[in-house]
mmCIF file as gemmi writes it, N, C-alpha and C atoms, coordinates in Angstrom:
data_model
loop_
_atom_site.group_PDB
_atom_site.id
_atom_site.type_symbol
_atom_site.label_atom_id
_atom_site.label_alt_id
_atom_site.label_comp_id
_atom_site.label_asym_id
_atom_site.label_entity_id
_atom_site.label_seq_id
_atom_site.pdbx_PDB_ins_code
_atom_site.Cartn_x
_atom_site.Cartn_y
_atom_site.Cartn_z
_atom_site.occupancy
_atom_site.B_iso_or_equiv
_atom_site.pdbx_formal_charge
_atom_site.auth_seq_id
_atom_site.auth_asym_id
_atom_site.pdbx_PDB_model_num
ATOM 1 N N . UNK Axp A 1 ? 117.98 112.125 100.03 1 0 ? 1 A 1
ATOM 2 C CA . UNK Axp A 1 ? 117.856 110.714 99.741 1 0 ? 1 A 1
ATOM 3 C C . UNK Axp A 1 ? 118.848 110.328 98.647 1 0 ? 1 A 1
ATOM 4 N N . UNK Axp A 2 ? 119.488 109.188 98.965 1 0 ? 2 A 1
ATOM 5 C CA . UNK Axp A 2 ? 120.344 108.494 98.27 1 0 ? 2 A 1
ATOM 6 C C . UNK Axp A 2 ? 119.569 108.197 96.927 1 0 ? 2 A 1
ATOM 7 N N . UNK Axp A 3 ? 119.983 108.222 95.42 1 0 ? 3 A 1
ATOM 8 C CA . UNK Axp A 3 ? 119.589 107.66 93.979 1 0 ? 3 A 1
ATOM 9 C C . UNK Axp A 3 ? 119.526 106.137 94.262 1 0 ? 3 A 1
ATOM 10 N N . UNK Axp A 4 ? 118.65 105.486 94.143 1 0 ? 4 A 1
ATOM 11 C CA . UNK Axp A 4 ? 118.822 103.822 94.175 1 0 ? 4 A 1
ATOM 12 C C . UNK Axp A 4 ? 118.544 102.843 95.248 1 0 ? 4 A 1
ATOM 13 N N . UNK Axp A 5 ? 117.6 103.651 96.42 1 0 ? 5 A 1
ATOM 14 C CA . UNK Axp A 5 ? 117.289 103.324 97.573 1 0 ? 5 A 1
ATOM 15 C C . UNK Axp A 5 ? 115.99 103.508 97.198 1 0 ? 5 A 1
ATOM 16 N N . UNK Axp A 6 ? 115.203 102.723 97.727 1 0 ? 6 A 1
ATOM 17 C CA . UNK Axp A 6 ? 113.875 103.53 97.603 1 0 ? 6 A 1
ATOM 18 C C . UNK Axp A 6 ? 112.861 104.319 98.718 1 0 ? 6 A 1
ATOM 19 N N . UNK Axp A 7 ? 112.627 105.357 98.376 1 0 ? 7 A 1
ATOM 20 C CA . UNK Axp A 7 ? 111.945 106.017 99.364 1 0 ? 7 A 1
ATOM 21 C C . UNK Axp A 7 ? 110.424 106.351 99.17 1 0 ? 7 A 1
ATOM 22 N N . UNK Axp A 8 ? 109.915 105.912 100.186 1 0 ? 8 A 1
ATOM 23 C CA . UNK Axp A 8 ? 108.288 106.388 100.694 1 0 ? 8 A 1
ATOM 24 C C . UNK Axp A 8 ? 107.941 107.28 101.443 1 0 ? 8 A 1
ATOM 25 N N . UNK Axp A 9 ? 106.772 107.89 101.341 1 0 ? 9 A 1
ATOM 26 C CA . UNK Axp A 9 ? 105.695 108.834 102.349 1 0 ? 9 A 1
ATOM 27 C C . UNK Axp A 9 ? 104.803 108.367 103.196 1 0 ? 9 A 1
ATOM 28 N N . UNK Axp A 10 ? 104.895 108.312 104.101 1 0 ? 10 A 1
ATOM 29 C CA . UNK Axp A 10 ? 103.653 108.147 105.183 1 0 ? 10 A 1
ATOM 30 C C . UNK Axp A 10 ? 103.144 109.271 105.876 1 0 ? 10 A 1
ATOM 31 N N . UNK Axp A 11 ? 102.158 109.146 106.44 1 0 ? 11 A 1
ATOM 32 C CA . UNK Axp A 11 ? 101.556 110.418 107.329 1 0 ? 11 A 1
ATOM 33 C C . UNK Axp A 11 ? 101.432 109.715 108.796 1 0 ? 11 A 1
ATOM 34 N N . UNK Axp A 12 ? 101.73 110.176 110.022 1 0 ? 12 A 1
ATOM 35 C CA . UNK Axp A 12 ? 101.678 110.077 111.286 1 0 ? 12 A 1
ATOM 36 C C . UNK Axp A 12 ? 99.738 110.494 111.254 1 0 ? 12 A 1
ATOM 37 N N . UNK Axp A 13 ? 98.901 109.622 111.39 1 0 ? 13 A 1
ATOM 38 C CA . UNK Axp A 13 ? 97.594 109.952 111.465 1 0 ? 13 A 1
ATOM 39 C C . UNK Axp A 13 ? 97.227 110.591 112.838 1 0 ? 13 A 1
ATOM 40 N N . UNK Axp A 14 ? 97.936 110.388 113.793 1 0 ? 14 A 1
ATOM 41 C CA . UNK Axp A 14 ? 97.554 110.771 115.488 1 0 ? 14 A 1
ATOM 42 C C . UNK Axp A 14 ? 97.954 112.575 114.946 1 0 ? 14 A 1
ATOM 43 N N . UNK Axp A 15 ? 99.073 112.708 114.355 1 0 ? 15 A 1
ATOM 44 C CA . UNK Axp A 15 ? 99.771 113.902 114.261 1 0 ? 15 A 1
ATOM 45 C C . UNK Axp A 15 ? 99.061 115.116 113.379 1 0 ? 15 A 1
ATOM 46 N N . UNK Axp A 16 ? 98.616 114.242 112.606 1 0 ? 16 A 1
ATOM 47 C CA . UNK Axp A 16 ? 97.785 114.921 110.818 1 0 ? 16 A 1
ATOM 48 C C . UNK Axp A 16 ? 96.566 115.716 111.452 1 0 ? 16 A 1
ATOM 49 N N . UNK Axp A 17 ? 96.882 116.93 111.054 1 0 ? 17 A 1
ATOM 50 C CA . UNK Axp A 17 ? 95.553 117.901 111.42 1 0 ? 17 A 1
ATOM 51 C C . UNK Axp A 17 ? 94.747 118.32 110.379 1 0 ? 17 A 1
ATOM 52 N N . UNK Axp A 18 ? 94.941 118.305 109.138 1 0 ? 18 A 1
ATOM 53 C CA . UNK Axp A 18 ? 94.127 118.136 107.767 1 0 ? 18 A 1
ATOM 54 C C . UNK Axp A 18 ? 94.161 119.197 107.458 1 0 ? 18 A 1
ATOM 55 N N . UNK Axp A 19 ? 95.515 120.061 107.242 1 0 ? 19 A 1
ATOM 56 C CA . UNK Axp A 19 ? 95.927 121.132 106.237 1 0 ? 19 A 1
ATOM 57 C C . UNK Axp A 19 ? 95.563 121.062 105.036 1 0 ? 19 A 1
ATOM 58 N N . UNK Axp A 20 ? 96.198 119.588 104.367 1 0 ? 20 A 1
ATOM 59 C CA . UNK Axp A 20 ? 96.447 119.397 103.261 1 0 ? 20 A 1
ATOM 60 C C . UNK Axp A 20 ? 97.213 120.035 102.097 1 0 ? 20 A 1
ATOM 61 N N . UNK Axp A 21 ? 98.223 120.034 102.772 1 0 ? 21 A 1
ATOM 62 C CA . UNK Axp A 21 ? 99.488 120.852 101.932 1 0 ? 21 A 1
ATOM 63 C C . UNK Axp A 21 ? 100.079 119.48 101.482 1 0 ? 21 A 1
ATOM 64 N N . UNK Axp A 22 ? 99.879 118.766 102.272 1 0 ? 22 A 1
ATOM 65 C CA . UNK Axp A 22 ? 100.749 117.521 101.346 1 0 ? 22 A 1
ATOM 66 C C . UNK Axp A 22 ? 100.353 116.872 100.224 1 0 ? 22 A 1
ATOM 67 N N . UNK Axp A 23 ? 98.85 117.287 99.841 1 0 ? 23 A 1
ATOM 68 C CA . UNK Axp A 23 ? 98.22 116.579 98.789 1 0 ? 23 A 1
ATOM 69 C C . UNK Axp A 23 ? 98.569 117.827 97.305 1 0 ? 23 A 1
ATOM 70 N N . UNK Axp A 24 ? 98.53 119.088 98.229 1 0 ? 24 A 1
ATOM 71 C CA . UNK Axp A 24 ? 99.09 120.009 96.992 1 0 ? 24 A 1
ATOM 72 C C . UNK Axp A 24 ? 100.685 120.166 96.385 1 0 ? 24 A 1
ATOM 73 N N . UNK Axp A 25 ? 101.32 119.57 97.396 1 0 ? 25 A 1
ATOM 74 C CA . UNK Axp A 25 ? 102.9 119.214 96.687 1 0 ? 25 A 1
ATOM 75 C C . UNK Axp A 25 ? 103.08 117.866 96.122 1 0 ? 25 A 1
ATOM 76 N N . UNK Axp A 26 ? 102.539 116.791 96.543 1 0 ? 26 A 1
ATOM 77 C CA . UNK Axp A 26 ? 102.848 115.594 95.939 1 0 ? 26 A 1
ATOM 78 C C . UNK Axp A 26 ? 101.255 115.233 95.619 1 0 ? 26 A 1
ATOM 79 N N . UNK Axp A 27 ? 100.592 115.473 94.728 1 0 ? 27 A 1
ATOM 80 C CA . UNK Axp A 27 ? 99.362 115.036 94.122 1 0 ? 27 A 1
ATOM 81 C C . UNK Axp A 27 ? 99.917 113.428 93.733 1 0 ? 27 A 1
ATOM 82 N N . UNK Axp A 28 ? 100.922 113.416 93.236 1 0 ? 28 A 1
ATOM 83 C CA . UNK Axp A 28 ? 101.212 112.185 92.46 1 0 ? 28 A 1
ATOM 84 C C . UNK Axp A 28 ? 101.018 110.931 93.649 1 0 ? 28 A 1
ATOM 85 N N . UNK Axp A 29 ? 101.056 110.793 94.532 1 0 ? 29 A 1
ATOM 86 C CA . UNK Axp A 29 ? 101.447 110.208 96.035 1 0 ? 29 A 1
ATOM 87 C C . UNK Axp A 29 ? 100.775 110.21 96.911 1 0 ? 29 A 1
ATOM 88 N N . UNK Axp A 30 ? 99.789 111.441 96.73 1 0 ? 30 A 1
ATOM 89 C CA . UNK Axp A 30 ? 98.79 111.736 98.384 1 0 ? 30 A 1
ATOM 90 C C . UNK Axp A 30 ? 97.238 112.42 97.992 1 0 ? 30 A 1
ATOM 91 N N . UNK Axp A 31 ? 96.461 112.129 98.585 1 0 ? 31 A 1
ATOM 92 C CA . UNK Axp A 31 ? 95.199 112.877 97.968 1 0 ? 31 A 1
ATOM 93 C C . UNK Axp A 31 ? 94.159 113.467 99.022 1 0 ? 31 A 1
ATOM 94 N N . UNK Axp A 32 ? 93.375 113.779 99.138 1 0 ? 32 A 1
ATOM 95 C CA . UNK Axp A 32 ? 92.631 114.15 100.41 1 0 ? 32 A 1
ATOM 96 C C . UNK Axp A 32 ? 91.199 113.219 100.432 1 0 ? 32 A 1
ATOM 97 N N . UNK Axp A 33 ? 90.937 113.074 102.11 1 0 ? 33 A 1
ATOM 98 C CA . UNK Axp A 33 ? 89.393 112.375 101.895 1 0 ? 33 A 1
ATOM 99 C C . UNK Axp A 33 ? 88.578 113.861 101.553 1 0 ? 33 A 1
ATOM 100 N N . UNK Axp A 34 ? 87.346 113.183 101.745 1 0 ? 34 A 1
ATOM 101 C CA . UNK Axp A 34 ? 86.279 114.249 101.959 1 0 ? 34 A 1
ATOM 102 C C . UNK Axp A 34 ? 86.445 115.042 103.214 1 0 ? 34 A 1
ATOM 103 N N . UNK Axp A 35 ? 86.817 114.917 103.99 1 0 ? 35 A 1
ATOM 104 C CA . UNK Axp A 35 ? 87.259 115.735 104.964 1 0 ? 35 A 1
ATOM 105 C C . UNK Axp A 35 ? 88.705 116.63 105.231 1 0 ? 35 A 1
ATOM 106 N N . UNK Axp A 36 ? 89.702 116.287 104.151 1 0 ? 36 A 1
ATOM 107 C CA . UNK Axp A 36 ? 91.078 116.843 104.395 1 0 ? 36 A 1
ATOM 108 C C . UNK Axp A 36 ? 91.887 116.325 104.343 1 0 ? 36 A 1
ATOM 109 N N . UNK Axp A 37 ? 91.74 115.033 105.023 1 0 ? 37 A 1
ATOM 110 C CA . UNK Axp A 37 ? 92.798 114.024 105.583 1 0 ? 37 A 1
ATOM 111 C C . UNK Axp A 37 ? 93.663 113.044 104.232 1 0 ? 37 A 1
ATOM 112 N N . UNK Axp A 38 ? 94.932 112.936 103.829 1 0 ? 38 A 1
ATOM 113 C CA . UNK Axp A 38 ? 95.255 112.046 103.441 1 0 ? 38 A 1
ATOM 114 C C . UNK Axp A 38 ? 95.029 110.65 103.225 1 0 ? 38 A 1
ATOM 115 N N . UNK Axp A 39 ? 95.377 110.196 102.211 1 0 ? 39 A 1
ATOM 116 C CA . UNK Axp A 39 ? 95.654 108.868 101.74 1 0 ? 39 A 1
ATOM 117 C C . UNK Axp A 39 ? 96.197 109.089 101.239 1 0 ? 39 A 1
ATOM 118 N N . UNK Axp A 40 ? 97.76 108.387 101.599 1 0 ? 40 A 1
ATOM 119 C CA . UNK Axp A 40 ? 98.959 108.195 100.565 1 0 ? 40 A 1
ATOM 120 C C . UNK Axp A 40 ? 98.748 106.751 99.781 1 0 ? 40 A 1
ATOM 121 N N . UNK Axp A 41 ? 98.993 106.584 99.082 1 0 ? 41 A 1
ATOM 122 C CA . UNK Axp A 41 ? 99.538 106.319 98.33 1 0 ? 41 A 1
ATOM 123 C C . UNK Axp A 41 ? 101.434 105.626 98.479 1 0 ? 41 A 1
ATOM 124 N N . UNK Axp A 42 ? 101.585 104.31 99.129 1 0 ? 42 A 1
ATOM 125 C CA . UNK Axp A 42 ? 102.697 103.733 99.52 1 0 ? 42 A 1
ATOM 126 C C . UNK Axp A 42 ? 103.561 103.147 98.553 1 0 ? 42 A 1
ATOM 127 N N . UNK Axp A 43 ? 103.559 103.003 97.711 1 0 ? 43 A 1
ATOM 128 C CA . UNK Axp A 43 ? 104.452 103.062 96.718 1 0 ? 43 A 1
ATOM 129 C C . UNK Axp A 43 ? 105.753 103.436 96.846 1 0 ? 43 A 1
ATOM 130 N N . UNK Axp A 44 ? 106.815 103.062 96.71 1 0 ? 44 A 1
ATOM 131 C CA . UNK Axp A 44 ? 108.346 103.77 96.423 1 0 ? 44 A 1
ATOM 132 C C . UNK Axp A 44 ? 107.615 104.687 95.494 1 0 ? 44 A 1
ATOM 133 N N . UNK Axp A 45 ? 108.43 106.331 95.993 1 0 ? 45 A 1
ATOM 134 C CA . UNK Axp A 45 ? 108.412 107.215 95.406 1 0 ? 45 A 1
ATOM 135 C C . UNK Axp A 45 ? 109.464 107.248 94.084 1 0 ? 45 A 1
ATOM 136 N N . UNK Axp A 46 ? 109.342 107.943 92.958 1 0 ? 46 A 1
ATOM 137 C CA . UNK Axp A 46 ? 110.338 107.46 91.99 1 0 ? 46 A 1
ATOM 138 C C . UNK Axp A 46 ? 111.186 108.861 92.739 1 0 ? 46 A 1
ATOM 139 N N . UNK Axp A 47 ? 112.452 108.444 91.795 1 0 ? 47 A 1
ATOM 140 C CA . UNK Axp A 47 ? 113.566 109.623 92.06 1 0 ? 47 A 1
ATOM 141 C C . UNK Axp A 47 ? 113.198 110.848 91.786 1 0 ? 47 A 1
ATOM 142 N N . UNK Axp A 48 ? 112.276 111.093 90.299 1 0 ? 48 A 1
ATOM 143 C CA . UNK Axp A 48 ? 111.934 111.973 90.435 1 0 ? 48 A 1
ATOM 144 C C . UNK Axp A 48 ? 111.126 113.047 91.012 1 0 ? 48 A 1
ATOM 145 N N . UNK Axp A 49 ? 110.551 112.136 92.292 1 0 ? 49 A 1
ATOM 146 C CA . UNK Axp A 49 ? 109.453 113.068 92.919 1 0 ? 49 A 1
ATOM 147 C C . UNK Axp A 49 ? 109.872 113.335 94.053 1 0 ? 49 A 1
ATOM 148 N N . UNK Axp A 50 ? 110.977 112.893 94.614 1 0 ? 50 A 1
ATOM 149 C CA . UNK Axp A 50 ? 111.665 112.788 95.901 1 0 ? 50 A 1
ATOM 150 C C . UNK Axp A 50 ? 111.765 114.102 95.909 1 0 ? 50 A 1
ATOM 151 N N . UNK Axp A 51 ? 112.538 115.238 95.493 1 0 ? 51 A 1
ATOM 152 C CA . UNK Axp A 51 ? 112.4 116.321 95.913 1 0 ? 51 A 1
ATOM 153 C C . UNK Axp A 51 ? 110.822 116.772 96.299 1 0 ? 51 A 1
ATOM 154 N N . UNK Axp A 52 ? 110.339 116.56 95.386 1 0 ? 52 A 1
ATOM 155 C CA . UNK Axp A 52 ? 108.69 117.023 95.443 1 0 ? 52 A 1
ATOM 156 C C . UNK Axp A 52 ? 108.066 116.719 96.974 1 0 ? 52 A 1
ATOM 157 N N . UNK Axp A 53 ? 108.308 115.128 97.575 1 0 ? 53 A 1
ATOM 158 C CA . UNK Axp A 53 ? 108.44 114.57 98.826 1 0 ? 53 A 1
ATOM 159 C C . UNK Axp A 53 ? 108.964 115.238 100.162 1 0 ? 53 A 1
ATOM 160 N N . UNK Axp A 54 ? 110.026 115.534 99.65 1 0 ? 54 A 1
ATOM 161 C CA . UNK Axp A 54 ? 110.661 116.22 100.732 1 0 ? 54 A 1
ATOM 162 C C . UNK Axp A 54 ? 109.815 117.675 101.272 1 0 ? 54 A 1
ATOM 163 N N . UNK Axp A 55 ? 109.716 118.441 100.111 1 0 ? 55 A 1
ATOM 164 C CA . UNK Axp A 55 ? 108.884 119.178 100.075 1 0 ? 55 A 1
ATOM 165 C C . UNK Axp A 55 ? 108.063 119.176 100.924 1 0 ? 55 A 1
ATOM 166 N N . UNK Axp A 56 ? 107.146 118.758 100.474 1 0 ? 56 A 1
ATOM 167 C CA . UNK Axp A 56 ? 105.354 117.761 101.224 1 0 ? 56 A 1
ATOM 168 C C . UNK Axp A 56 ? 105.91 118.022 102.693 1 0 ? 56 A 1
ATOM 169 N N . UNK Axp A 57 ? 106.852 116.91 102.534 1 0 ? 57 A 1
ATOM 170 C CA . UNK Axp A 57 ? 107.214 116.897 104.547 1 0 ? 57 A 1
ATOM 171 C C . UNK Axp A 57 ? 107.705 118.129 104.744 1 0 ? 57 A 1
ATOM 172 N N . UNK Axp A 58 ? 108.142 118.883 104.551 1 0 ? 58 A 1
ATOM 173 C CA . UNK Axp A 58 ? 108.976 119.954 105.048 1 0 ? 58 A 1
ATOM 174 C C . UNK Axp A 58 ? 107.642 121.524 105.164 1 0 ? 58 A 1
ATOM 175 N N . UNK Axp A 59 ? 107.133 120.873 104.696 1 0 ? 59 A 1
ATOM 176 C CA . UNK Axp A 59 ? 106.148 122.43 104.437 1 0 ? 59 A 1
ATOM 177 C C . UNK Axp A 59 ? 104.32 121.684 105.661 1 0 ? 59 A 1
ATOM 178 N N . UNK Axp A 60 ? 104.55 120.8 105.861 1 0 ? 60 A 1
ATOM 179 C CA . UNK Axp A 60 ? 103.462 119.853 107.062 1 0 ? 60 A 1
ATOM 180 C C . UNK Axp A 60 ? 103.439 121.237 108.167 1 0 ? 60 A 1
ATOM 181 N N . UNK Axp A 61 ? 102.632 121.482 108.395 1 0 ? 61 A 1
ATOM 182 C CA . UNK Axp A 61 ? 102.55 122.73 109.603 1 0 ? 61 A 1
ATOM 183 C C . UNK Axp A 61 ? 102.703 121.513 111.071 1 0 ? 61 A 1
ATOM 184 N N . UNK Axp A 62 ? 102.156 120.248 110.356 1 0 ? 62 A 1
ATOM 185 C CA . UNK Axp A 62 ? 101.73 119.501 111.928 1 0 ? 62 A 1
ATOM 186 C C . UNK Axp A 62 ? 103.159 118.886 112.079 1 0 ? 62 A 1
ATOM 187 N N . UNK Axp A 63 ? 103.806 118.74 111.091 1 0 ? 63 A 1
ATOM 188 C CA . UNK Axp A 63 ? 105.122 118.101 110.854 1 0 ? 63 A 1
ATOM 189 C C . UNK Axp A 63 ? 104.71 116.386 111.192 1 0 ? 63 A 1
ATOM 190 N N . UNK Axp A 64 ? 103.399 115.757 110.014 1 0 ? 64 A 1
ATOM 191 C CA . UNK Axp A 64 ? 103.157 114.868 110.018 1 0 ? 64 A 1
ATOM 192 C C . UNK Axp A 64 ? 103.125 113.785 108.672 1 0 ? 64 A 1
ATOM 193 N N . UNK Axp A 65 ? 103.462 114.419 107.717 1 0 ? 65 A 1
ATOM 194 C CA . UNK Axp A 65 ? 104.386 113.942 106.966 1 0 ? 65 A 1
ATOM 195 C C . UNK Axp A 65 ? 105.905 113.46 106.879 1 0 ? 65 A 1
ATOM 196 N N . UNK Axp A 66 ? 106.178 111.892 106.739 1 0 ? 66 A 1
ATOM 197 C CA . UNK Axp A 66 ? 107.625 111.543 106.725 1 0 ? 66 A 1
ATOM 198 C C . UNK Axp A 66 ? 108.049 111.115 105.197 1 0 ? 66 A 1
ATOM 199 N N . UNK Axp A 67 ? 109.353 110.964 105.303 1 0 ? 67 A 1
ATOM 200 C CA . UNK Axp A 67 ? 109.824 110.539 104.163 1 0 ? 67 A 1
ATOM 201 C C . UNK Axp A 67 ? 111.022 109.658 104.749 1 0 ? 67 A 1
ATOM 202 N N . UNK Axp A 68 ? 110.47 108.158 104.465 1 0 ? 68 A 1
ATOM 203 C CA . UNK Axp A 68 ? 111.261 106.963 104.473 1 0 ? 68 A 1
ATOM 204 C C . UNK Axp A 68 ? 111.954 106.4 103.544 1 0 ? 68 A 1
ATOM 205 N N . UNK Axp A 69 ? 113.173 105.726 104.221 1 0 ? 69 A 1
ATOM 206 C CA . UNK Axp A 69 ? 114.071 104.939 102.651 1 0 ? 69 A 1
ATOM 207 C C . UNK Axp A 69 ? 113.907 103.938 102.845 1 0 ? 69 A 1
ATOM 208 N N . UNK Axp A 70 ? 114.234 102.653 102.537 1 0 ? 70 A 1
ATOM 209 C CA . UNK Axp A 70 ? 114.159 101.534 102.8 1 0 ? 70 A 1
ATOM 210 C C . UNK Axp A 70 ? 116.01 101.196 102.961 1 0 ? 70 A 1
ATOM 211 N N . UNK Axp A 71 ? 116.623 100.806 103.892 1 0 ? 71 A 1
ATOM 212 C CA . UNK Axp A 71 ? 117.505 100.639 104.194 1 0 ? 71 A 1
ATOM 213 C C . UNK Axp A 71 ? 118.246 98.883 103.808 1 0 ? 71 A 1
């Protein structure tokens, strides 16, 4: 991700199988229900967590975590 764009997290809910690896890399951004499942937290991510983000998505077993910019 480009510095000065802003980028967000969403979760594909059809996709999300309730690992919850994404709530343990980006706590700042994502949290779990009582059952597993996410709530992000939509906010522009700051710059500094974007790696942290990428992360999150990259480590999704369901590969249902994204990471959006705003174009």
């Amino acid at each position: 991700m480009t510095a000065g764009r802003a980028s967000s997290v969403r979760v594909d809910p059809v996709a999300c199988t309730g690992h919850g690896l994404c709530a343990a890399w980006l706590p700042e951004r994502i949290e779990l229900d009582e059952w597993g499942y996410p709530i992000v937290d939509a906010t522009p991510v700051p710059d500094e967590l974007v790696a942290m983000a990428r992360r999150a998505a990259k480590e999704c077993p369901a590969r249902a975590v994204l990471l959006t910019r705003a174009v």
